[in-house]
N, C-alpha and C positions, 0 to 999 in steps of 0.2 A: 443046955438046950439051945439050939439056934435060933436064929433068929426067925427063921422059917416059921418053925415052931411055935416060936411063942405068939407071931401074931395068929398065927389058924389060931392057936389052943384060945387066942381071946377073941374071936368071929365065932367060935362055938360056943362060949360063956354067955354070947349075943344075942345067940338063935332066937326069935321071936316065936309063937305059937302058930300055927298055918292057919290064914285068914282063908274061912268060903268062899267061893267064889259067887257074885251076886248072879241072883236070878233074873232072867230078859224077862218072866213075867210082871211088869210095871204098869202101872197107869201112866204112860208117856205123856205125854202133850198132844193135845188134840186140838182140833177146831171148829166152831162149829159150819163157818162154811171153807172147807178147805181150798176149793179156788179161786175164791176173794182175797186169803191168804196169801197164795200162790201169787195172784197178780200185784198183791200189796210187796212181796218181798223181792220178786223179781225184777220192780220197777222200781226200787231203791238200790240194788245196786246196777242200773245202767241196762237193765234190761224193756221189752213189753208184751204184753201179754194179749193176745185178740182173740174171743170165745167167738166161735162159728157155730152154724147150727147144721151146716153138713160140709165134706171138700169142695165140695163145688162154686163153697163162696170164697175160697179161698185165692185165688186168681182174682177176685174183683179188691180182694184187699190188699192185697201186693199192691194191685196199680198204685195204691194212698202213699206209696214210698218210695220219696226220691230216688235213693240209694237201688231199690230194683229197676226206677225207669232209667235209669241212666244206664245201667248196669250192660258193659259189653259182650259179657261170659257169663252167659247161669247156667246154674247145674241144676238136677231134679232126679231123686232118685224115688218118685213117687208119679206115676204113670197118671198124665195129665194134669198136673200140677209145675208151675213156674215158667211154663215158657224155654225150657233151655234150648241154649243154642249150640249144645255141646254135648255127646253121647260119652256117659263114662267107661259106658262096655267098654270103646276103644281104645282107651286108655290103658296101656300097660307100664308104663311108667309113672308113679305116684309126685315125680318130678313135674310132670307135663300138667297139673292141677294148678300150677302156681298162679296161675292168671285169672282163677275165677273168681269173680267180683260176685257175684251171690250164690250163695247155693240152698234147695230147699231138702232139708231131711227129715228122716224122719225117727222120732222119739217113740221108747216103750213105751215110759210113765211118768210123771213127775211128782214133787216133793213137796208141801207146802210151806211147809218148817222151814227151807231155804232156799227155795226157790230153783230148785237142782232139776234139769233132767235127764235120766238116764237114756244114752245113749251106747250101741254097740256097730260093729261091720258089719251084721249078717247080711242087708241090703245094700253096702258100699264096697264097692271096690278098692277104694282108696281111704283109710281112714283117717288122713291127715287132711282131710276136706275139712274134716270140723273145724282145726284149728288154723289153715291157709287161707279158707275165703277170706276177703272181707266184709262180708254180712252174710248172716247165716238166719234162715229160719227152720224150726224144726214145729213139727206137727205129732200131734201127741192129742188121743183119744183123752174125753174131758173124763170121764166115769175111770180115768186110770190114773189121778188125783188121788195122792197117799197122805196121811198127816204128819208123819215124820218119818226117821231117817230108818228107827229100827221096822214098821210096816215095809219101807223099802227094800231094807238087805232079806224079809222074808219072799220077795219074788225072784230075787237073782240064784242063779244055779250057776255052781263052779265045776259041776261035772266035767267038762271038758274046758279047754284052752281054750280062750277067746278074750277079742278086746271089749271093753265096756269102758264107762269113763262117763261120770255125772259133769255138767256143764250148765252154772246158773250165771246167764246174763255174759254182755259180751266182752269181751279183754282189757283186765283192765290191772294195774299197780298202783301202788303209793306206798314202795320202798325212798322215793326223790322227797327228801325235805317234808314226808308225810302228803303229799300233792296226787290227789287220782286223778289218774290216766287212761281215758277209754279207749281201747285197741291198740295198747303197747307192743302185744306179741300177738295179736291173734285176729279175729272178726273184731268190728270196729263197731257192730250192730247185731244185736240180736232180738227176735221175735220168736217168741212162739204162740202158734194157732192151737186151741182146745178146740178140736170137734166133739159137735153132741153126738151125729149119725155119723158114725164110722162105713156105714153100706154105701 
């Protein structure tokens, strides 16, 4: 017998019994106010969270941040929100985004469990805005506050190609000597606005 042989012949003496596989129906994790949560977990890691009570307050709460009044390039790809002084339509090269120091987007849903929120292109042009501003806010309807991750993966649809990418709080590492670092590669600030009235 080769040697071939003999080890298959002792990986099959090995075989274990085919384990179930578990069922997603669980009692997950829940909360009872999920975005209390939310804003608990996303302002632990470097993030903050500001509950509105419709868009329209939302421009008065920008002003409260340095980083937007300074801010020489904003982006907005939410009609009357941020101020931009820059139209992404025109944009055809994903290149020509590098300069902008804020930008306002906008979010499906978020996560409370980790403070995640999902983010897709259907309304960008450029989806590398997420991660080249440096400060980014996104806007995300309050009543689409999830409790965890598997409520989450029950809204996404993989029917078709497209980008999506959850995004808790803003850039940050501590691969260096264990030392975090906010906005290593990415937005240096992040916010995000829960609106109550979405109309």
């Amino acid at each position: 017998m080769s040697s071939r042989d003999t080890i298959l012949k002792a990986i099959r003496k090995s075989q274990r019994e085919a384990t179930p596989m578990p069922t997603l129906e669980q009692d997950w994790l829940r909360f009872d106010d999920p975005i209390e949560q939310f804003t608990t977990v996303l302002e632990s890691v470097g993030g903050k969270c500001i509950r509105v009570g419709s868009r329209s307050e939302i421009n008065d709460r920008l002003t409260e941040f340095p980083q937007f009044e300074s801010a020489n390039v904003r982006a907005s790809t939410i009609e009357g929100l941020g101020q931009p002084t820059v139209s992404l339509d025109t944009i055809d090269d994903p290149h020509n985004v590098e300069n902008v120091d804020f930008a306002v987007l906008a979010g499906e849903f978020a996560v409370a469990e980790n403070g995640a929120v999902w983010v897709t292109d259907e309304t960008l042009k450029h989806r590398v805005l997420h991660f080249i501003t440096q400060h980014l806010a996104l806007v995300v309807p309050a009543k689409s506050v999830v409790n965890n991750m598997h409520e989450a993966y029950r809204l996404l649809s993989f029917e078709s190609r497209r980008f999506g990418t959850f995004i808790s709080g803003p850039s940050k590492t501590a691969d260096i000597e264990q030392s975090l670092v906010i906005g290593a590669h990415g937005p240096r600030s992040h916010v995000v606005f829960l609106v109550d009235d979405e109309s």
